[in-house]
C-alpha positions as CSV (number, residue, x, y, z in Angstrom):
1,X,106.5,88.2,114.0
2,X,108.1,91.5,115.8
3,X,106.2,94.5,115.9
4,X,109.1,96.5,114.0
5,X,108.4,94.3,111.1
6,X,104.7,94.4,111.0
7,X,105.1,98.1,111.1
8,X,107.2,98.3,108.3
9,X,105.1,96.1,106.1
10,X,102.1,98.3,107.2
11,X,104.0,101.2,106.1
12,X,105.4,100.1,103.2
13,X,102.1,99.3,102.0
14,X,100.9,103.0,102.6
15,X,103.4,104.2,100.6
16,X,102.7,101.7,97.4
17,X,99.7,102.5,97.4
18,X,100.4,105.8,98.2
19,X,102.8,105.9,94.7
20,X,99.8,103.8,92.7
21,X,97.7,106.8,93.2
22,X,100.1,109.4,92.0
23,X,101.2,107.1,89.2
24,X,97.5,106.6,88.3
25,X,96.8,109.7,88.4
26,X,99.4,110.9,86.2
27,X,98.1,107.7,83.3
28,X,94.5,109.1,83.8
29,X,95.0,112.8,83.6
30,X,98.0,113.6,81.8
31,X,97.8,110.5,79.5
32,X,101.8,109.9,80.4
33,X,101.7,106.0,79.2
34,X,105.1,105.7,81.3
35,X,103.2,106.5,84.2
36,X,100.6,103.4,83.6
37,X,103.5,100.7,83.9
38,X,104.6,102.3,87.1
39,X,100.9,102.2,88.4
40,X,100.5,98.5,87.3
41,X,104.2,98.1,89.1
42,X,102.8,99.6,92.5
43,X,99.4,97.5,92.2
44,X,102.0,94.2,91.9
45,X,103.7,95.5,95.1
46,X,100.5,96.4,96.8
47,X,99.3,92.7,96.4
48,X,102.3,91.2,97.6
49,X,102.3,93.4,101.0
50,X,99.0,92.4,101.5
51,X,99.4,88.7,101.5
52,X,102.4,89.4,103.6
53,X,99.7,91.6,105.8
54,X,97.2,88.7,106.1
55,X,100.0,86.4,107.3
56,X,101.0,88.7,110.1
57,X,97.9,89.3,111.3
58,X,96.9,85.8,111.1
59,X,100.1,84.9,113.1
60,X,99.2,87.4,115.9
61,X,95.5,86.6,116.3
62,X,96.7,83.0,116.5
63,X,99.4,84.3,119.5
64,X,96.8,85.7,121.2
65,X,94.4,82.6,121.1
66,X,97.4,80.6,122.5
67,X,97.9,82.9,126.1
């Protein structure tokens, strides 16, 4: 696992979550039911680059244990 890729998931995530907020926002505030799928859609990203988080960091922690 590079460090340019762990970067990019970490980022990646920010901005997922980053969009669920707005999208969220949008649903609760402004009732736009459009804006609930593309919340939902963000959430089901957000889940994936966090199991893809886990693994990274699991991989490193495990690099480090073996120097």
């Amino acid at each position: 696992m590079t460090e340019e890729t762990t970067i990019n998931t970490q980022e990646e995530l920010v901005k997922q979550f980053e969009l669920y907020v707005a999208e969220n926002e949008k649903f609760t505030t402004k009732g736009v039911k459009a804006a609930a799928a593309r919340a939902r859609k963000a959430l089901q990203e957000v889940a994936k680059l966090v199991k893809i988080r886990r693994k990274e960091i699991t991989e490193a922690k495990t690099a480090l244990s073996t120097k």
